[in-house]
C-alpha positions as semicolon CSV with decimal commas, in nm:
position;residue;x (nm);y (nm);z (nm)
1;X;-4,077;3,298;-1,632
2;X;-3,864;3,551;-1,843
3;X;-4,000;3,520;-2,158
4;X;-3,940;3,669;-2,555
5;X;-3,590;3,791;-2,738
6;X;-3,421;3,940;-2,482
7;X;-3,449;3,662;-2,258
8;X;-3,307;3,381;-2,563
9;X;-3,048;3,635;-2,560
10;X;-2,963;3,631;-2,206
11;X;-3,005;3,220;-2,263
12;X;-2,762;3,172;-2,542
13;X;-2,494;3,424;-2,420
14;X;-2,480;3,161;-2,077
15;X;-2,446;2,892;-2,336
16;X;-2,144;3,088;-2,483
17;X;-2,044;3,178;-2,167
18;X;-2,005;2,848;-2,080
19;X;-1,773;2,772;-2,396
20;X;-1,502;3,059;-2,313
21;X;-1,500;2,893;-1,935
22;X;-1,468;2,535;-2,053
23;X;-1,071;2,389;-2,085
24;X;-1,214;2,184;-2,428
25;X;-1,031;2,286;-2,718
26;X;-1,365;2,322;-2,902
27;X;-1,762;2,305;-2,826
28;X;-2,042;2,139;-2,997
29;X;-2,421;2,241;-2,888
30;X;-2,609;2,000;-2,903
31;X;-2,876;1,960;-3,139
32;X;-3,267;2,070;-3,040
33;X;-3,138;2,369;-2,838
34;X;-3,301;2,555;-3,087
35;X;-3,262;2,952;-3,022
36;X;-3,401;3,160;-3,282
37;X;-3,135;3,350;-3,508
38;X;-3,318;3,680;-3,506
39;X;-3,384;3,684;-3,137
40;X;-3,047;3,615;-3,099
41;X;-2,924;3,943;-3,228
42;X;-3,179;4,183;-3,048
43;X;-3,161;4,289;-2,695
44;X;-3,016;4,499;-2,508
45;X;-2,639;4,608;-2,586
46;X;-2,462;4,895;-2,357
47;X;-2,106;4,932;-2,383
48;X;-2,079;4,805;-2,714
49;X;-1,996;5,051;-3,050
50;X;-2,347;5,020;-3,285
51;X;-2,429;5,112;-3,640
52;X;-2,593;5,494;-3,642
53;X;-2,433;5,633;-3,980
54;X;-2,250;5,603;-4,287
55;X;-1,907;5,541;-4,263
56;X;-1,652;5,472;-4,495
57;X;-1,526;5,153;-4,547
58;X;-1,186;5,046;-4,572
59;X;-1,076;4,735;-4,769
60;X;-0,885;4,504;-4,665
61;X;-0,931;4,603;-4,294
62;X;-1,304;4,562;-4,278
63;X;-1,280;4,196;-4,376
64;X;-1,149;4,151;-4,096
65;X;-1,328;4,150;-3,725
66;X;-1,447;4,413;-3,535
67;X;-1,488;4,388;-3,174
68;X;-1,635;4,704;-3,057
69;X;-1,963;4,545;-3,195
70;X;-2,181;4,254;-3,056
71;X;-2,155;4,082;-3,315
72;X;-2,091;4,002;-3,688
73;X;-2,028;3,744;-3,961
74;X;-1,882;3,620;-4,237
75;X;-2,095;3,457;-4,491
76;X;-2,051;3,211;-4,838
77;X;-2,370;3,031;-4,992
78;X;-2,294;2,905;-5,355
79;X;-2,460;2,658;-5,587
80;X;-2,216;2,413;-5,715
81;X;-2,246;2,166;-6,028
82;X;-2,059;1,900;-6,151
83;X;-1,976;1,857;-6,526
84;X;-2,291;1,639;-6,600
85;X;-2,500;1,842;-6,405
86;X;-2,501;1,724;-6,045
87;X;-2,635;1,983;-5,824
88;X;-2,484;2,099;-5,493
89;X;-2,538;2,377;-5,266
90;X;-2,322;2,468;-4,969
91;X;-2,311;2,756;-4,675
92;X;-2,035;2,859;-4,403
93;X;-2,084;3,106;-4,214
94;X;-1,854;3,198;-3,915
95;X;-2,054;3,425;-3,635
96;X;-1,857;3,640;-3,390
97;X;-2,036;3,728;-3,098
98;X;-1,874;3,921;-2,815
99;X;-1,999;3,839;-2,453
100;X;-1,915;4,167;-2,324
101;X;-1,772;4,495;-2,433
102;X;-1,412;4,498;-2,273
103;X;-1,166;4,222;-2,268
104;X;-1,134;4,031;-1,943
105;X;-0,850;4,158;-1,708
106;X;-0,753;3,795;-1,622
107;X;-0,362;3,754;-1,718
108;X;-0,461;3,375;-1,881
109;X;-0,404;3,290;-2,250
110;X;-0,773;3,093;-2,175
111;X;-0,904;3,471;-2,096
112;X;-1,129;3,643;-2,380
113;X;-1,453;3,817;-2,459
114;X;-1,528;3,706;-2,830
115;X;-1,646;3,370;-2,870
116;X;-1,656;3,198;-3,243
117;X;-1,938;2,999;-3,417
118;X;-1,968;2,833;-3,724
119;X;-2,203;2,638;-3,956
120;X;-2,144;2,438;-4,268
121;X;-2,435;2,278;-4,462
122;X;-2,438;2,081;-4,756
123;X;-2,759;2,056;-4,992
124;X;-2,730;1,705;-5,203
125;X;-3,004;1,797;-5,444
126;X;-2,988;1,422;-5,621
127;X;-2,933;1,240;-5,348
128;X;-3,167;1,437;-5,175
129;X;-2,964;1,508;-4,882
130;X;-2,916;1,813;-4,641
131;X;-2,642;1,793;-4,381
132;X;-2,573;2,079;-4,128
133;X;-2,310;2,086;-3,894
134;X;-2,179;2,290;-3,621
135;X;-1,870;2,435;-3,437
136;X;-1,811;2,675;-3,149
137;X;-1,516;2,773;-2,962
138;X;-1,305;3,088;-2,792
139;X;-1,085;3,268;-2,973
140;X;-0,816;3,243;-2,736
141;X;-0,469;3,064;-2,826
142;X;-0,571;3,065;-3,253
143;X;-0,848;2,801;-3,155
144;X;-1,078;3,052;-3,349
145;X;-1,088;3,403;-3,492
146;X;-1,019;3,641;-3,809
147;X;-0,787;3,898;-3,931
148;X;-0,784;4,157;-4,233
149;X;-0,405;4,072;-4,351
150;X;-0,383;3,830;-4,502
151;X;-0,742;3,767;-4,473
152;X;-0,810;3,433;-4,226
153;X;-1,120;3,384;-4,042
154;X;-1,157;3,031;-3,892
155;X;-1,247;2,802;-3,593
156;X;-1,016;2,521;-3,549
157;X;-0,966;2,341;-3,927
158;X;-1,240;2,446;-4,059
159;X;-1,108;2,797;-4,279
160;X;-1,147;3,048;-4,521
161;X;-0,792;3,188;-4,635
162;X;-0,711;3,466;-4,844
163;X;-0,335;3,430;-5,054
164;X;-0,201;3,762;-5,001
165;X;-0,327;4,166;-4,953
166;X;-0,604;4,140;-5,116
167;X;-0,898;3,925;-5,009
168;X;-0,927;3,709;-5,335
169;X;-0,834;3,430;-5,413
170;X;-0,979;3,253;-5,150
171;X;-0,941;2,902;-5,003
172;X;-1,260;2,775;-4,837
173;X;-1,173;2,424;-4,672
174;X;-1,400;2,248;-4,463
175;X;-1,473;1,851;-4,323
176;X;-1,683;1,707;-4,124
177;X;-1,815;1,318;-4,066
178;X;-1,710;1,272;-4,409
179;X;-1,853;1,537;-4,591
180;X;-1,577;1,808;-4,741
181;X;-1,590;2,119;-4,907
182;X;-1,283;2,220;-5,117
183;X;-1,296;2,573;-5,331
184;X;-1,123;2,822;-5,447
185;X;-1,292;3,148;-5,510
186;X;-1,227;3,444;-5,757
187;X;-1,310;3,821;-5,722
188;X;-1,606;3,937;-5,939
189;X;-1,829;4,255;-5,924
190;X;-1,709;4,532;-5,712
191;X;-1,825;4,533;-5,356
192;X;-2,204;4,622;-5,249
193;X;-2,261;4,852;-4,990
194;X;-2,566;4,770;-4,861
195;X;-2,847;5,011;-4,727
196;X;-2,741;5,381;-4,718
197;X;-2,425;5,373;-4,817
198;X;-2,356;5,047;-4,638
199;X;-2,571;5,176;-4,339
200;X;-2,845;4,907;-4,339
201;X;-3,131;5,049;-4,097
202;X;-3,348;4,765;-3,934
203;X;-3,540;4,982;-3,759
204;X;-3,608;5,358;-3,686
205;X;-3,448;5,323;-3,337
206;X;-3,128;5,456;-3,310
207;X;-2,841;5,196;-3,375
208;X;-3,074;4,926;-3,492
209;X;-2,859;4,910;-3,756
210;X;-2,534;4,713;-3,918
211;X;-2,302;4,786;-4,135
212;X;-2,309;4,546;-4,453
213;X;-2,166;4,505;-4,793
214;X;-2,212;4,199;-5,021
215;X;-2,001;4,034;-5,315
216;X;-2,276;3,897;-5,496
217;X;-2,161;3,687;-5,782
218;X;-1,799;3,482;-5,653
219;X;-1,672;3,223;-5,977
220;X;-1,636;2,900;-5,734
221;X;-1,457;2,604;-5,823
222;X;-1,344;2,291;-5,618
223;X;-1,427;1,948;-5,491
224;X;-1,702;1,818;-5,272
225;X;-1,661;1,523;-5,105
226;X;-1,961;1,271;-5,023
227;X;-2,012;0,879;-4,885
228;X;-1,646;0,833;-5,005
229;X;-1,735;1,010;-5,335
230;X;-1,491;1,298;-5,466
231;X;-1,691;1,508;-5,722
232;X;-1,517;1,839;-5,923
233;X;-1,740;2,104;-5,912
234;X;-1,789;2,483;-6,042
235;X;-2,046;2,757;-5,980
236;X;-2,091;3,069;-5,812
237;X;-2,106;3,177;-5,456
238;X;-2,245;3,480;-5,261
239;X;-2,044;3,638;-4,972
240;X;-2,190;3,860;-4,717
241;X;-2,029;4,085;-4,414
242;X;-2,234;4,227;-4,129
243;X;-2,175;4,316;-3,791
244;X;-2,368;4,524;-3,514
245;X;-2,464;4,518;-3,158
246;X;-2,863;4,558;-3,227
247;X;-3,017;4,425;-3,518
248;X;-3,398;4,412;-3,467
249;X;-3,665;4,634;-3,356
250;X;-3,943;4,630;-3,086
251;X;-4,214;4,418;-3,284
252;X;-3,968;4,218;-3,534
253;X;-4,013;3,876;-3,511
254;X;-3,767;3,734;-3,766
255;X;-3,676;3,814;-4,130
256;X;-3,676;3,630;-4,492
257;X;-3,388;3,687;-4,672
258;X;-3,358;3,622;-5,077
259;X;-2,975;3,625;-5,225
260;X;-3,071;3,530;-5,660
261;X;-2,792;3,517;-5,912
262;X;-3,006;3,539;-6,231
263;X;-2,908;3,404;-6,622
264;X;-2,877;3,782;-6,782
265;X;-2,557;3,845;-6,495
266;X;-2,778;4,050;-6,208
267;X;-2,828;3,932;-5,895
268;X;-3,105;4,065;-5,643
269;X;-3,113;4,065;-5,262
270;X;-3,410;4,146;-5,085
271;X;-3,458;4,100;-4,678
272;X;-3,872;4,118;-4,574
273;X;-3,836;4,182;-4,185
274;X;-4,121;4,035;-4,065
275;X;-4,332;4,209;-3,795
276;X;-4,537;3,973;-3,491
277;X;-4,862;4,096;-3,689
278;X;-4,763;3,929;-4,004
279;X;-4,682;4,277;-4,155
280;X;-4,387;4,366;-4,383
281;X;-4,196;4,659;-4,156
282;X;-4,145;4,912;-4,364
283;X;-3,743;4,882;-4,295
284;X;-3,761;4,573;-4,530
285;X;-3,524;4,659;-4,825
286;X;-3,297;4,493;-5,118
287;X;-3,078;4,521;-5,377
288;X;-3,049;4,519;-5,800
289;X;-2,728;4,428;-5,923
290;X;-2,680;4,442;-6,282
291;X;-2,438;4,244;-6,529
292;X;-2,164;4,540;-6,459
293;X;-2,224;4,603;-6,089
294;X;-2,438;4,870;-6,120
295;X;-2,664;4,876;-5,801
296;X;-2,991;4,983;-5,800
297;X;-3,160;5,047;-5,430
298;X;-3,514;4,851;-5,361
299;X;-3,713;5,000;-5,091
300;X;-3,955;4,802;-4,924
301;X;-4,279;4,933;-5,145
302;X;-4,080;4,851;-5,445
303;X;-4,089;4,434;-5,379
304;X;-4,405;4,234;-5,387
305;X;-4,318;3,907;-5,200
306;X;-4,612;3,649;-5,204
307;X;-4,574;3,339;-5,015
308;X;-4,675;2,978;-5,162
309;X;-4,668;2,645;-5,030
310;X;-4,583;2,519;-4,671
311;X;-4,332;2,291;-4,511
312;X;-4,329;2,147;-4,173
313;X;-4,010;2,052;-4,010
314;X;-4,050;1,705;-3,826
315;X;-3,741;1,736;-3,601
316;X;-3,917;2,101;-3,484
317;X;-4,255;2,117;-3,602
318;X;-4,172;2,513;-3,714
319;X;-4,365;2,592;-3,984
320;X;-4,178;2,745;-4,285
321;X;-4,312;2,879;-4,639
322;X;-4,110;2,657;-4,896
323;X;-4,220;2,848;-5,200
324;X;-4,255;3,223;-5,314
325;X;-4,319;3,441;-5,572
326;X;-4,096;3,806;-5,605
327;X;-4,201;4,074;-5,826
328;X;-4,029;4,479;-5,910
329;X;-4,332;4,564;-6,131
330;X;-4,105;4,911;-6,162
331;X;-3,803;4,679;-6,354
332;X;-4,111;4,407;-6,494
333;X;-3,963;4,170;-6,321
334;X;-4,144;3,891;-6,186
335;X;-3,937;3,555;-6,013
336;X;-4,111;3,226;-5,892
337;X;-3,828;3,072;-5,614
338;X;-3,877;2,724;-5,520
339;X;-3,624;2,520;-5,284
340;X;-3,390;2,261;-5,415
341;X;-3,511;2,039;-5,081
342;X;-3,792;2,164;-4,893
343;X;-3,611;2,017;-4,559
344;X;-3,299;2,247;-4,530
345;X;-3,412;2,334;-4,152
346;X;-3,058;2,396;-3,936
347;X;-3,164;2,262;-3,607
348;X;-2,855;2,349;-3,405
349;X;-2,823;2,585;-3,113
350;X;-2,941;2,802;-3,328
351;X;-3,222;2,718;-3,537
352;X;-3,315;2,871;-3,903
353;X;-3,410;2,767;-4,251
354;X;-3,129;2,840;-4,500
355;X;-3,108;2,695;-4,826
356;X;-3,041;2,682;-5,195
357;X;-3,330;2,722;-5,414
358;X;-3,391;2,734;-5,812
359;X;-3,568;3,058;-5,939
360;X;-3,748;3,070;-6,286
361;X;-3,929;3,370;-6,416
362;X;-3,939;3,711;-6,700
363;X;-3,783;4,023;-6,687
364;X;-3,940;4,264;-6,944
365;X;-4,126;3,979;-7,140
366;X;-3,837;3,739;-7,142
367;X;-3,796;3,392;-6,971
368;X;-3,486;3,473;-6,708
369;X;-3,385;3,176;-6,448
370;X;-3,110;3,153;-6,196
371;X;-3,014;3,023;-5,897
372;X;-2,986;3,167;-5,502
373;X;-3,019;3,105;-5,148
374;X;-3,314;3,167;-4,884
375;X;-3,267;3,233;-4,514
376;X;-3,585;3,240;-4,282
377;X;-3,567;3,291;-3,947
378;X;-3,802;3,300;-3,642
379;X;-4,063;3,099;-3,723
380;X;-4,205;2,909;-3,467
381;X;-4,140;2,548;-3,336
């Protein structure tokens, strides 16, 4: 039996295979399918466009989709609070994924190549709740897709609109078995460009690579709704943009990925590609943001990332590390990062840890906290 990345890769494009043949409006997987999201986006990839330079980017077109590539997605994490403190913390994230590089020649509105997929999670950090949901669908006939102008990307009602030429404000709307997600969201820093220059290199192989720019600090403000409850909430989110057709290396086995909106106004991403030894590859990189949008590059050398206490999911039995420790000793920074919930596994067709987390810690002597979100991926399970 075929076994390893490529072969999950083979196994999940069927599955969305299946989804642009099907005459349902709109696709659910179901739950314990379980493909891994890094394995997912390795393998093999001829005839699609891929990431091997520097490019310029060109706002507002590159919010929108772009097809050459295997795939890509939008992304919003935020950490919500309501007026007395109530603590909520939500993702969306629509993936594109193309199942092959040229549009099919059938003359059929039904006919397409792309096919959408979506999650939206909810952390309930009182109640002590996580709920993840998901969506999948072809883009044909406005079931699913995006566009640049006015920005739209969606897949069916659930949405993120923009109001005009420029991407912000935004509308995120969302609803599912009676959970609801209501916000608006206004521009903040200017625009990261990841990596070299937006380049972000994954591995030395040519076109292991993806294009990627961040807005790391979003003002967010909105309703959640919960068990019939409707609470007003404010905060800040994190949006990311990606897209490629090869995103890990021979070796890679998965990736932990740290998105912290500290007190003093920076904000710090750091990704630790994780290699099947247990290594740190070397292509591991992140991120300073200061209070004016100043970036400062973090090559992998530059991070200590340390590990802490364990969590095992019960639904998988994956084995995830629910606690860590980051340090810059070159910026004397040091962060301790602990998850609201330990369980905020997604156990969906595709299956990952992604959550909101607290962070406490001292930057040049001084007590600094904040707030972020975590993403690991391939662990086992």
């Amino acid at each position: 039996m075929e076994t390893g990345p490529l072969s999950l890769v083979r196994r999940l494009t069927h599955l969305l295979f299946a989804a642009v043949l099907a005459f349902a409006p709109a696709l659910r997987a179901q739950e314990g399918g379980g493909f891994r999201l890094g394995e997912l986006l390795g393998g093999d990839g001829a005839g699609f466009a891929r990431a091997l330079e520097p490019r310029p980017f060109r706002f507002p077109a590159d919010h929108g989709p772009h097809p050459d590539y295997r795939s890509e997605w939008w992304y919003f994490t935020g950490n919500l609070q309501t007026a007395d403190g109530r603590h909520f913390g939500y993702q969306l994230t629509f993936f594109r994924f193309a199942l092959r590089p040229d549009p099919p020649a059938r003359d059929t509105a039904w006919a397409t190549n792309q096919v959408y997929m979506s999650h939206f999670t909810l952390t309930d950090t009182e109640g002590g709740g996580f709920h993840a949901f998901e969506r999948m669908s072809r883009d044909s006939l406005e079931l699913a897709g995006a566009q640049s102008r006015p920005f739209a990307v969606w897949l069916r009602d659930w949405r993120v609109d923009g109001q005009g030429a420029e991407l912000f404000p935004l509308r995120i709307s969302v609803a599912e078995a009676g959970i609801a997600l209501d916000l608006t969201l206004e521009g903040g820093k200017p625009w990261v460009l990841q990596g070299d220059r937006g380049l972000s290199r994954k591995s030395a192989a040519a076109g292991n690579a993806s294009y990627y720019y961040s807005g790391t600090r979003i003002a967010s403000q909105g309703v959640v709704r919960l068990a019939g409850v409707e609470y007003p909430v404010s905060g800040s989110s994190w949006f990311d943009r990606e897209w490629s057709t090869s995103a890990l290396g021979a070796g890679q086995v998965g990736w932990d990925w740290f998105a912290l909106q500290l007190e003093d106004g920076s904000d710090l991403m750091y990704y630790r590609l994780r290699r099947a030894d247990g290594s740190t590859d070397p292509h591991s990189a992140g991120v300073l943001v200061d209070s004016e949008g100043r970036s400062t590059r973090l090559a992998h050398d530059a991070v200590r990332l340390e590990a802490g206490r364990e969590w095992t999911s019960p639904a998988t039995g994956a084995v995830y590390p629910v606690g860590w420790r980051l340090s810059v000793p070159t910026l004397d920074l040091t962060l301790e990062i602990v998850p609201r919930l330990p369980d905020q596994e997604l156990d969906l067709s595709v299956r990952y840890w992604e959550g909101a987390v607290s962070v406490g810690g001292e930057r040049d002597g001084r007590a600094l906290g904040g707030v972020g979100y975590v993403e690991l991926t391939g662990y086992g399970g």
